[in-house]
C-alpha positions as CSV (number, residue, x, y, z in Angstrom):
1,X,19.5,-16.9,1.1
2,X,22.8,-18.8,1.5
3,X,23.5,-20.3,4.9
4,X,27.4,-20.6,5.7
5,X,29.3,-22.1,8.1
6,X,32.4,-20.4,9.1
7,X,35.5,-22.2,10.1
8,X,37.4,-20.6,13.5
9,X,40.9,-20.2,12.1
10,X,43.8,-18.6,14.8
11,X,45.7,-15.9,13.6
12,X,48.8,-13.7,14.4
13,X,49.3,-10.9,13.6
14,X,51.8,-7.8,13.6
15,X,49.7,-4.2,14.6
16,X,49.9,-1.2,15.1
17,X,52.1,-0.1,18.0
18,X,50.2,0.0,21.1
19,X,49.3,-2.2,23.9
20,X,46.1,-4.0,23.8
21,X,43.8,-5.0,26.1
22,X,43.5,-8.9,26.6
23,X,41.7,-10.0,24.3
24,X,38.3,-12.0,25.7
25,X,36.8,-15.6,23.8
26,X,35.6,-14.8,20.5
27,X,31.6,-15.4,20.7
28,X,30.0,-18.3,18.6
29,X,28.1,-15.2,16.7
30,X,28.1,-11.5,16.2
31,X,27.2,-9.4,13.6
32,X,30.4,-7.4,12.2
33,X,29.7,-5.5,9.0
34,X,31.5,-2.9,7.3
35,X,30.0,0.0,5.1
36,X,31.7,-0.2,1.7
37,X,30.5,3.3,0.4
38,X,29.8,3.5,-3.4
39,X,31.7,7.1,-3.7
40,X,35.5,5.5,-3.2
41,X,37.4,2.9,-4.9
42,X,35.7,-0.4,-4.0
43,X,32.8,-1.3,-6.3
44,X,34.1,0.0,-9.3
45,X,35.3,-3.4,-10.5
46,X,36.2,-7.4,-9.9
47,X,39.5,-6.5,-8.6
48,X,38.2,-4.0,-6.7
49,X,36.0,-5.9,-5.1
50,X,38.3,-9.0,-4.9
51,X,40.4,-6.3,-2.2
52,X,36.9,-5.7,-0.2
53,X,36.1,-9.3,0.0
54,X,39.7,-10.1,1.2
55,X,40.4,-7.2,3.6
56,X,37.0,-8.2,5.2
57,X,38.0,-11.5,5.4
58,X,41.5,-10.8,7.3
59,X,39.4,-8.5,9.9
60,X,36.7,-11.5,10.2
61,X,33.8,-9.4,9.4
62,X,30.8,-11.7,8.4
63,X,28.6,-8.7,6.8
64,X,29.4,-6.0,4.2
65,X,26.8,-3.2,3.4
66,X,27.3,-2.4,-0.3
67,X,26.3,1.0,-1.3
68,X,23.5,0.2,-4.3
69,X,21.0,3.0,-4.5
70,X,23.2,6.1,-3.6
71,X,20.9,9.2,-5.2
72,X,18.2,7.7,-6.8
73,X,20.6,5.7,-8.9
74,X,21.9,2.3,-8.9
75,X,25.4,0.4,-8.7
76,X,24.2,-2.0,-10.4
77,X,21.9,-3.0,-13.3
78,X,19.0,-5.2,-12.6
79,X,17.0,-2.5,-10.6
80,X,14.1,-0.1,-11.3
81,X,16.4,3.0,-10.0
82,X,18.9,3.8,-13.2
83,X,22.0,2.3,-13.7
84,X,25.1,4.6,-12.3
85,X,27.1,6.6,-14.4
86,X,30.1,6.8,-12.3
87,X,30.5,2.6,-12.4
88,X,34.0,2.8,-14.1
89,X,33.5,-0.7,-15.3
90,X,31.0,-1.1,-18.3
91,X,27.9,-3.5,-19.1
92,X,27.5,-6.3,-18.3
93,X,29.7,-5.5,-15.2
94,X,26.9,-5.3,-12.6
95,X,28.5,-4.2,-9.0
96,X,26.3,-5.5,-6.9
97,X,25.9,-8.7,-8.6
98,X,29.7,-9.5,-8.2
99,X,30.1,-8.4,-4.9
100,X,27.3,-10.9,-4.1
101,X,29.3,-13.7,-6.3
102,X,32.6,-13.2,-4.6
103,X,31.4,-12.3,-0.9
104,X,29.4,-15.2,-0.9
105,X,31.9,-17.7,-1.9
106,X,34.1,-16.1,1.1
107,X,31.0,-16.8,3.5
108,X,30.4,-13.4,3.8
109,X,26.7,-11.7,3.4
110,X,26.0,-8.8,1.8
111,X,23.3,-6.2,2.4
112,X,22.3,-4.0,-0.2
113,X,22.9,-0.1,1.4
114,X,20.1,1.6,-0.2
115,X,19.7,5.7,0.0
116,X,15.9,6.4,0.5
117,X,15.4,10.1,0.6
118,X,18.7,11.5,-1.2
119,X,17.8,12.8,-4.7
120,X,20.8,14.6,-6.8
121,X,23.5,16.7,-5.0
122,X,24.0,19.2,-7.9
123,X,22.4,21.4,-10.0
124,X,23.6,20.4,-12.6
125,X,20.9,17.7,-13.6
126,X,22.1,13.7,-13.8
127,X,22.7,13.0,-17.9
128,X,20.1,9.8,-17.8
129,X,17.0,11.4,-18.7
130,X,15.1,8.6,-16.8
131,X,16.6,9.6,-13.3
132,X,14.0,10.7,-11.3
133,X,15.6,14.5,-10.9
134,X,15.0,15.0,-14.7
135,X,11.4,13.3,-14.5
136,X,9.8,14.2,-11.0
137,X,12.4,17.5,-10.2
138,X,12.7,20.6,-10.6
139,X,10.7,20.8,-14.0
140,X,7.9,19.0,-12.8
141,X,4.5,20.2,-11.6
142,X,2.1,19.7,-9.1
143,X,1.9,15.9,-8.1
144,X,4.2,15.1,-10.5
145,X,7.0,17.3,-8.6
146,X,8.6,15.2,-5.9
147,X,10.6,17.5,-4.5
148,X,10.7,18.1,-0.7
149,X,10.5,21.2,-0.1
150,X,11.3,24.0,3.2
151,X,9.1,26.3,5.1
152,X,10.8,29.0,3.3
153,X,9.9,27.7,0.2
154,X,13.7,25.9,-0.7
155,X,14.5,23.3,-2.2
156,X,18.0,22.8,-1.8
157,X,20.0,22.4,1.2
158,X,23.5,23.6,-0.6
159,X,23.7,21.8,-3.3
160,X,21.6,18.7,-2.3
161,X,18.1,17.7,-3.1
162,X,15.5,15.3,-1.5
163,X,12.2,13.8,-2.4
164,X,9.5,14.5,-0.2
165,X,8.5,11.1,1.6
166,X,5.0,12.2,1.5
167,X,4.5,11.8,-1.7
168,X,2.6,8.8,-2.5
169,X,4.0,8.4,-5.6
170,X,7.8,9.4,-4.3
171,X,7.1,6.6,-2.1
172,X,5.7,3.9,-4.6
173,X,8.8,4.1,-7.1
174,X,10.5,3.5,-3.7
175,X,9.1,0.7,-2.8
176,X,9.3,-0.7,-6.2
177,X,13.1,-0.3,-6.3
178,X,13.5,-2.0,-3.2
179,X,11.1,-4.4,-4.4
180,X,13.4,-5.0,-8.0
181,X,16.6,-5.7,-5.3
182,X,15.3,-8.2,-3.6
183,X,13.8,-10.1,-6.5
184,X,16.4,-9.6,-8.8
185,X,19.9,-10.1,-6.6
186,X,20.5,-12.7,-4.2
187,X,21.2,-10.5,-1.0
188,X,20.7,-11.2,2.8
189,X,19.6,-7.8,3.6
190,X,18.6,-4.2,2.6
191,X,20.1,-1.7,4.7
192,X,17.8,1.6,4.4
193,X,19.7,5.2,4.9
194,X,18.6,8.6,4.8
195,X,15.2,7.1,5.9
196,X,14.2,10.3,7.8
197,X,13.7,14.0,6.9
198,X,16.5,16.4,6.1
199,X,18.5,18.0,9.1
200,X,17.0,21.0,9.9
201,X,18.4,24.0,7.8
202,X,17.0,27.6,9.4
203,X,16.8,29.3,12.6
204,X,13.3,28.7,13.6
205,X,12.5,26.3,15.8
206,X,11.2,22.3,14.6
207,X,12.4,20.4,11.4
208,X,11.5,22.9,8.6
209,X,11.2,20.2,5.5
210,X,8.0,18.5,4.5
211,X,6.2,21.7,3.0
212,X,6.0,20.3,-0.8
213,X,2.6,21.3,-2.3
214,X,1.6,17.6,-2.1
215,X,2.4,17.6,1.4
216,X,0.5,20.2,2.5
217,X,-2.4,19.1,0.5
218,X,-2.8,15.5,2.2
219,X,-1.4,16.9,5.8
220,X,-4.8,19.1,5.4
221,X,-7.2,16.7,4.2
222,X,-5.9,13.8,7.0
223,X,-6.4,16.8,10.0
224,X,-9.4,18.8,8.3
225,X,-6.9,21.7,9.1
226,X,-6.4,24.4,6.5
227,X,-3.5,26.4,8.0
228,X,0.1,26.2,7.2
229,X,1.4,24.7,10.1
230,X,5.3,26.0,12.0
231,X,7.7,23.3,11.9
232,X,7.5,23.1,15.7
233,X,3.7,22.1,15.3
234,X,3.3,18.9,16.8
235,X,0.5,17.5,15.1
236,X,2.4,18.6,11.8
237,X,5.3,16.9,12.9
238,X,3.4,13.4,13.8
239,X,2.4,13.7,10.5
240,X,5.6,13.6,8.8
241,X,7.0,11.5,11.4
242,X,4.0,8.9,10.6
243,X,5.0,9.4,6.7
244,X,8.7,8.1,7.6
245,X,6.8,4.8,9.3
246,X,4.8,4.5,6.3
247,X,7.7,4.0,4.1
248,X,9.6,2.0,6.5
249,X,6.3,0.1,6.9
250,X,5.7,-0.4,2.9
251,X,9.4,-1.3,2.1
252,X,9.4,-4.1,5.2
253,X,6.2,-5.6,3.7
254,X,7.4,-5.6,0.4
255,X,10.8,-7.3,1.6
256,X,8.9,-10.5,3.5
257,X,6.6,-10.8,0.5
258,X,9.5,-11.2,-2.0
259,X,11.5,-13.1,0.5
260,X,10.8,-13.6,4.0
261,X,14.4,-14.8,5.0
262,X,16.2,-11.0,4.0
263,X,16.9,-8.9,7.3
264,X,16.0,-5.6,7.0
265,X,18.1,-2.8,8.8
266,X,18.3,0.8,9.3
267,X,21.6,3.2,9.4
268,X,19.5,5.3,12.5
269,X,20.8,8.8,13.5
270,X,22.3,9.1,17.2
271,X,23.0,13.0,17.0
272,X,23.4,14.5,20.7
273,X,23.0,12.4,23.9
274,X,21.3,8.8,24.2
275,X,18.1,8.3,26.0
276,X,18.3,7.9,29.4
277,X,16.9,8.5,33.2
278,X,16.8,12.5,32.0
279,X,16.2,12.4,28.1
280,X,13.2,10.4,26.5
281,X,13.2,9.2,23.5
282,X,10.3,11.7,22.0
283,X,13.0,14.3,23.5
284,X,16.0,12.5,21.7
285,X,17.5,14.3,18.3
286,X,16.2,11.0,15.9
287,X,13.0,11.4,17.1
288,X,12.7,15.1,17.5
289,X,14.8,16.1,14.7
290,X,15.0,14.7,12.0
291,X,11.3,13.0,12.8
292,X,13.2,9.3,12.4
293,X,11.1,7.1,15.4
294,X,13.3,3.7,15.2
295,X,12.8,2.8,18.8
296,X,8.8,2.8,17.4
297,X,10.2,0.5,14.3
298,X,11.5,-1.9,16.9
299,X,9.2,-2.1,18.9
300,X,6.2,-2.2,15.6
301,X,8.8,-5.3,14.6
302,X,9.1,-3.3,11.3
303,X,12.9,-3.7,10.9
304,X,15.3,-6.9,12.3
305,X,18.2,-4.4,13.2
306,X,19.2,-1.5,13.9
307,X,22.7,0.2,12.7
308,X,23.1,2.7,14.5
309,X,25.6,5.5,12.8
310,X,27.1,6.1,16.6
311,X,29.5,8.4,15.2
312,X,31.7,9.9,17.8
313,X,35.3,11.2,18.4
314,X,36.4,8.9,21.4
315,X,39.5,11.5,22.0
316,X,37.0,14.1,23.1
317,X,35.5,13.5,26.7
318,X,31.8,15.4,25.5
319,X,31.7,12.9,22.3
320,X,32.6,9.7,23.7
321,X,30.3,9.7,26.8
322,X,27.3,10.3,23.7
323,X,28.9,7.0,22.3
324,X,28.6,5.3,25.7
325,X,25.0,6.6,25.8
326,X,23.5,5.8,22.9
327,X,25.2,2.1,23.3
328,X,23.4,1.7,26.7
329,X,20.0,2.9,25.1
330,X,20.6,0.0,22.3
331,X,21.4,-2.2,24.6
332,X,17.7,-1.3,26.6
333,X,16.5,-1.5,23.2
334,X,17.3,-5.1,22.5
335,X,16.3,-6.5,25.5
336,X,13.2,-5.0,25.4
337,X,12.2,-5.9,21.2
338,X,14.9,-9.1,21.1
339,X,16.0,-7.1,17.8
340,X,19.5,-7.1,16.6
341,X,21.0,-3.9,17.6
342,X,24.5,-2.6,16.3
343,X,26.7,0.4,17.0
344,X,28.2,2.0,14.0
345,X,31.6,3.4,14.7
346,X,33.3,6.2,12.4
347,X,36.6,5.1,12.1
348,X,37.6,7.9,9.8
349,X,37.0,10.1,13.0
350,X,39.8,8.3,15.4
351,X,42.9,7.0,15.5
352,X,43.3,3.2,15.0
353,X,43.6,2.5,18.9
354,X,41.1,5.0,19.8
355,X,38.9,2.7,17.2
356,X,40.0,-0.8,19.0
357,X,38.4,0.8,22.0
358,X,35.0,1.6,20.9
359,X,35.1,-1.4,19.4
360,X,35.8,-3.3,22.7
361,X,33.3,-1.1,24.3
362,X,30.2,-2.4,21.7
363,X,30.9,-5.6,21.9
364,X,31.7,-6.2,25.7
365,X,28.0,-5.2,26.0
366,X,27.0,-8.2,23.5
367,X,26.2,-5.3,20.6
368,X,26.8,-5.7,16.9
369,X,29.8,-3.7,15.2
370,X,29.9,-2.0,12.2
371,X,32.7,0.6,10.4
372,X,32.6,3.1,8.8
373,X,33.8,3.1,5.9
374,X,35.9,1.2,4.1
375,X,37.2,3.5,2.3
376,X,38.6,5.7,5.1
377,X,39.5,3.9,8.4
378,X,41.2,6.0,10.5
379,X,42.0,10.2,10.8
380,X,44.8,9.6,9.0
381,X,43.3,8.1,6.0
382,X,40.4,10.1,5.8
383,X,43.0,13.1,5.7
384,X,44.6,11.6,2.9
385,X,44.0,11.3,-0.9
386,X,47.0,8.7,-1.6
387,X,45.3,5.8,-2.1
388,X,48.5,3.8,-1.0
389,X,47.9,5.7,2.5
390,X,44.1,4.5,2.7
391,X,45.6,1.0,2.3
392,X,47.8,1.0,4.7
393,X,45.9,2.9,7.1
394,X,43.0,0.0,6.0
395,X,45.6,-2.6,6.8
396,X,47.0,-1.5,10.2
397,X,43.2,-0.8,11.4
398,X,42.0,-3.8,10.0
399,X,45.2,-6.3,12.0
400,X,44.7,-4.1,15.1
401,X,40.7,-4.9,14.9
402,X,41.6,-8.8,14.9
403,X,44.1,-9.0,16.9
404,X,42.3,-7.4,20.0
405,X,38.5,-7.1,19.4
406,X,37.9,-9.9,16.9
407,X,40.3,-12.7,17.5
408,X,38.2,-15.3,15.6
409,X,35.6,-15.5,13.1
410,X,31.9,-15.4,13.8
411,X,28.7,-16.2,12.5
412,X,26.0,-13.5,12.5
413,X,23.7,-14.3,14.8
414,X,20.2,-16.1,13.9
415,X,16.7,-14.3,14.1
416,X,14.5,-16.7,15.2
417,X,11.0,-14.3,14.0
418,X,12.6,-14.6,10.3
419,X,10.7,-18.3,10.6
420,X,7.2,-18.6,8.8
421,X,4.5,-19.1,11.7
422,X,0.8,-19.9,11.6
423,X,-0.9,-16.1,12.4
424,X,-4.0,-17.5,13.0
425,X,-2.8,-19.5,16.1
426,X,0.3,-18.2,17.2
427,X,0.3,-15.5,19.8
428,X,2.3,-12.4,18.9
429,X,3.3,-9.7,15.9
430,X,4.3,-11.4,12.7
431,X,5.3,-10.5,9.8
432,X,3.9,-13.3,6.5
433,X,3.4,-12.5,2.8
434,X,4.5,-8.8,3.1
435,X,1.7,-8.1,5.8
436,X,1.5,-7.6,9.3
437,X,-0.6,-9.0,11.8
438,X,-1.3,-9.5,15.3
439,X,-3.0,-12.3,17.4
440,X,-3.8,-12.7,21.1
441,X,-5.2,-15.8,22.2
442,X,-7.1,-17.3,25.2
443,X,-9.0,-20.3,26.9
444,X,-12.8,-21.0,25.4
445,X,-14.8,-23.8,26.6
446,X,-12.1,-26.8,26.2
447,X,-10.4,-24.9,23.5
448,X,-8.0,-22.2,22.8
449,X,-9.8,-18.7,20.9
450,X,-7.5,-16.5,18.8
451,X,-8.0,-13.2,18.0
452,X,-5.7,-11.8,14.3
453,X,-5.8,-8.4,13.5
454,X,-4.4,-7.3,10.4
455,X,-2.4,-3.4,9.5
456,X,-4.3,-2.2,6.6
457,X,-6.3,1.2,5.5
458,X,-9.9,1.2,6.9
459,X,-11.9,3.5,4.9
460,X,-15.1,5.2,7.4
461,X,-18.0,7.0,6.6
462,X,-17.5,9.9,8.8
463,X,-19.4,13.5,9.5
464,X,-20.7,12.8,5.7
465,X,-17.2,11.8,4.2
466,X,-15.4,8.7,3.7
467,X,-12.2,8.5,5.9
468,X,-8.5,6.8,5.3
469,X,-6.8,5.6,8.8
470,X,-4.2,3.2,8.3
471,X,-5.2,1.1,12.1
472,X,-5.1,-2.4,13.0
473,X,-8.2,-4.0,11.4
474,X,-9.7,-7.3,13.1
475,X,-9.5,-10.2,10.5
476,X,-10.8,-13.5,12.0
477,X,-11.6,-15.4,15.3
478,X,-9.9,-19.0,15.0
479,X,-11.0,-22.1,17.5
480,X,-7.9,-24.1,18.1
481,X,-8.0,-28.0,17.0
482,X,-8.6,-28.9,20.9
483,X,-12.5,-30.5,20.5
484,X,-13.2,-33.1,18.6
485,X,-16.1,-32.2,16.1
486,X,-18.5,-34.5,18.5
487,X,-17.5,-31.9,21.7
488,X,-18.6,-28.8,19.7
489,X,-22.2,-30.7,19.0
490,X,-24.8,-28.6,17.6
491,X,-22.8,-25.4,18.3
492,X,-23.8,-23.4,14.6
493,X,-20.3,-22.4,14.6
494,X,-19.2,-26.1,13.8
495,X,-22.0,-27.2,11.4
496,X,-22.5,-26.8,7.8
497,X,-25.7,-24.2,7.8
498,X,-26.4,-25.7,4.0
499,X,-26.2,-22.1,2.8
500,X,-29.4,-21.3,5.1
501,X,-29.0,-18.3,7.1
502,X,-29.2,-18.3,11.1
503,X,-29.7,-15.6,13.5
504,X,-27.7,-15.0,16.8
505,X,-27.2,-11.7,18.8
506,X,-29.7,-10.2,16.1
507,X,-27.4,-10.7,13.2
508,X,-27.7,-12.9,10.1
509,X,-24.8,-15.7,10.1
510,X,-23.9,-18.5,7.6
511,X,-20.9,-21.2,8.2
512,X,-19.5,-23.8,5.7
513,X,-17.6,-27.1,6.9
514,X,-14.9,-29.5,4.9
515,X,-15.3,-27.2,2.0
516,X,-12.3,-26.4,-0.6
517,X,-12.1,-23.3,1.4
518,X,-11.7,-24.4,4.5
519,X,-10.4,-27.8,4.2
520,X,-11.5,-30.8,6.2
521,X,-12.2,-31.0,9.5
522,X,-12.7,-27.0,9.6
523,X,-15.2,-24.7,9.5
524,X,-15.9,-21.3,8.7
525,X,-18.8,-18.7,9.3
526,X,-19.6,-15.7,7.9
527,X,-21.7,-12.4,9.1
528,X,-24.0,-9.9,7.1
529,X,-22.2,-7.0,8.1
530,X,-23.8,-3.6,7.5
531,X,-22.6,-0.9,5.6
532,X,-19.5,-2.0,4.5
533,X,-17.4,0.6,2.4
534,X,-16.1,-0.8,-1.1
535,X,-13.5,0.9,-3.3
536,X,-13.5,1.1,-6.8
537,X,-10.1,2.5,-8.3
538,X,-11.1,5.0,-11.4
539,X,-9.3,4.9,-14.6
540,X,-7.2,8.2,-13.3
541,X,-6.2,6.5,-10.7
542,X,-8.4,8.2,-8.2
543,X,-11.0,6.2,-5.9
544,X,-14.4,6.2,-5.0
545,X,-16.1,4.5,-2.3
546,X,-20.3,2.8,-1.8
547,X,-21.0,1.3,0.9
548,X,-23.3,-2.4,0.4
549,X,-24.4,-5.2,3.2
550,X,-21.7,-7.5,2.7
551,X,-21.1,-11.0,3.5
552,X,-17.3,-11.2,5.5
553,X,-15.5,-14.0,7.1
554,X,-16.1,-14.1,11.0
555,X,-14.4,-17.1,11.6
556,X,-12.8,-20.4,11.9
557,X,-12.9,-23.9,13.7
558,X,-10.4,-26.5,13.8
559,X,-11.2,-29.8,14.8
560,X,-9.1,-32.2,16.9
561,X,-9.1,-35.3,14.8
């Protein structure tokens, strides 16, 4: 990705009338994005965009998150998700592609807003026979019907529809369109939304989506249950909460594999009152819910930041002490994950001064800021349709904004964990080539011992079955370069076996030194393990699973030379 530099520039400006607080020293960097929604004017053209770029500009926001995938289609073109039939601006236009040309030549970044779970909002099907509604909705069958589905057997909540995120292959064509952004546009982020279950929608009590067919079927065979489970049943709802984490999981590896510099970020609910000394998080409405766990995320290192949609009406007392609540929880947050943590504001909900103060409020406690939207940034432009009023409502907000809360420009702020590090020998989570692993270290002899686990499925042989648990699985022990190859002596460990087996704590070992594999002045051993389950992927697409004694990497020395 682009790295810019942006030049401080003093500004005065005219605003709205009211009386501002003082303003403080613009910091060196903060993150100030704005959500540029994909339903309003905005994206629809060049000089559409040439307005966003500017007007972000003259606010000194450094980030905008451009609507892309909105339901299961794309504003742009280069993606696996269809191309939009609402872009007013024919091929070759491609939105996203020139919001990235002219944004970037501002200094600005642009994160690609991507819809995860929001299907079609009519019923009257899309007219691109390839969108997934047409393919995998309401005509579809068994597997093949991604459809998320109620307790009461709906499908719709009004007029909207959802896919069911427990659907394997929901999630792969997913994964794949995040996948097809990343390669194919030069962003600095994906920003996921909607990356939850639907808000509940009946009277009885618990989250009452995630009872598709398929989800049933795989809820069953994971717990050995056979019951239909109540949306209040807390092993059910771990369940879909866990499916949620799996596709947060899959789309963060996919992202470092393709590119390990984009940030990826979450729009995160905040409904009700923040965590605090008298609500825990499991309590909390994201978490409870809508079954969205993105304190977990944090703290799993899945995601860089968190966005949260703080969405409150500062003029009523109830709604802005939930605004002051949920900042304090992100603030507890960040200092306990060092992730980047920033409180969405609804601006079309308040009045521009009522705005200036929540923005104050964010960033006085060192948060992020982000509006929304664009389109609408005040009460009295989302309560108008005159475009000329959304402008000038756009422009007041937008001068009022720099004159009090963001007096200079700013740089968003750096993510150190974004560098490429050494898992083997560096203690901590990491995230390289779209994996995730985790290594603890300590003192051996004169040398330092590492222990790297990798996240992957482990397939068991269980009570007569083979078993899928997605767990932390151990991958190697490495011996830091600390001992020369003289200190480690006749230690097996650090001498080329020949191929010949040896034995030690009754198993069967073999290690191989200054080899192509492991390079000189390294060596690596191996152990017969017993047992080992192997998958074999049949031509349906199905698996099945033997088990063989299997040579596997144990693990590793370095020499000091």
């Amino acid at each position: 990705m682009r790295k810019f530099i942006t030049l401080a520039i003093a500004a005065l400006l005219a605003v709205v009338a009211f009386q501002p607080n003082p303003a403080a020293a613009a910091p060196v960097s903060q993150w100030r994005s704005l959500w540029v929604d994909a339903f309003n004017p905005g994206l629809s053209s060049p000089q559409q965009i040439a307005q966003v770029v500017a007007d972000a500009k003259a606010a000194n926001v450094n980030t905008l998150l451009v609507q892309s995938v909105r339901r299961f289609d794309c504003f742009c073109t280069k993606s696996t998700y269809p191309r939009s039939s609402t872009i007013a601006t024919p091929v070759p236009f491609d939105p996203l592609a020139e919001v990235i040309r002219q944004a970037h030549a501002a200094g600005l970044r642009v994160h690609a807003w991507f819809n995860v779970g929001t299907l079609w909002n009519s019923t009257t099907p899309p007219a691109d026979p390839a969108h997934v509604y047409n393919t995998h909705g309401p005509s579809a069958t068994g597997a093949n019907r991604w459809l998320d589905k109620r307790y009461d057997g709906g499908e719709l909540s009004g007029s909207n529809s959802y896919v069911d995120l427990a659907n394997p292959a929901a999630v792969d064509y997913i994964v794949a369109g995040a996948n097809s952004i990343v390669r194919n546009y030069d962003v600095d982020g994906i920003n996921l939304d909607y990356i939850r279950y639907p808000d509940r929608t009946g009277t009885i009590a618990g989250n009452d989506w995630g009872y598709s067919a398929t989800s049933l079927q795989r809820f069953r065979a994971a717990t050995g249950r056979t019951d239909t489970p109540l949306p209040s049943d807390q092993q059910f709802s771990q369940w879909r909460r866990d499916q949620v984490t799996n596709v947060v999981r899959r789309i963060s590896q996919t992202v470092a594999a393709a590119d390990t510099s984009v940030v990826l970020s979450v729009n995160a609910i905040s409904y009700g009152d923040g965590p605090s000394a008298t609500l825990s998080w499991q309590a909390s409405a994201p978490y409870a819910a809508v079954l969205q766990d993105w304190y977990g995320w944090t703290k799993a290192k899945l995601i860089d930041a968190v966005v949260l949609m703080n969405y409150k009406r500062q003029h009523d007392a109830a709604q802005a002490a939930m605004f002051t609540s949920w900042n304090q929880f992100l603030v507890r947050v960040r200092n306990e994950t060092g992730r980047h943590m920033i409180s969405g504001a609804a601006l079309y909900l308040n009045t521009i001064p009522n705005s200036v103060r929540q923005a104050q409020a964010v960033t006085s406690l060192g948060l992020g800021w982000s509006g929304f939207s664009y389109a609408n940034t005040s009460q009295a432009a989302a309560a108008s349709t005159s475009l000329t009023v959304k402008a000038e409502q756009r422009r007041q907000t937008f001068a009022a904004l720099k004159a009090s809360v963001f007096t200079a420009p700013a740089s968003v702020p750096a993510m150190p964990w974004k560098t490429p590090v050494d898992v083997y020998s560096t203690p901590g989570y990491h995230q390289v080539n779209g994996r995730e692993w985790r290594t603890t270290c300590e003192p051996y002899s004169q040398t330092i011992r590492c222990r790297t686990d990798i996240w992957a499925t482990a397939v068991t042989y269980t009570g007569g079955r083979y078993v899928k648990t997605n767990t932390w699985v151990f991958n190697n022990l490495t011996y830091l370069p600390y001992m020369t190859r003289a200190q480690w002596g006749s230690n097996p460990l650090a001498n080329d076996s020949g191929g010949k087996v040896f034995y030690s704590g009754g198993r069967q070992w073999k290690t191989e030194c200054d080899t192509a594999t492991t390079g000189y002045g390294g060596c690596r051993s191996y152990i017969l393990s017993l047992g080992v389950v192997h998958a074999v992927r049949n031509p349906d697409g199905t698996w099945r699973y033997y088990r063989a004694d299997t040579w596997v990497f144990n693990n590793m020395v370095r020499f000091k030379l």
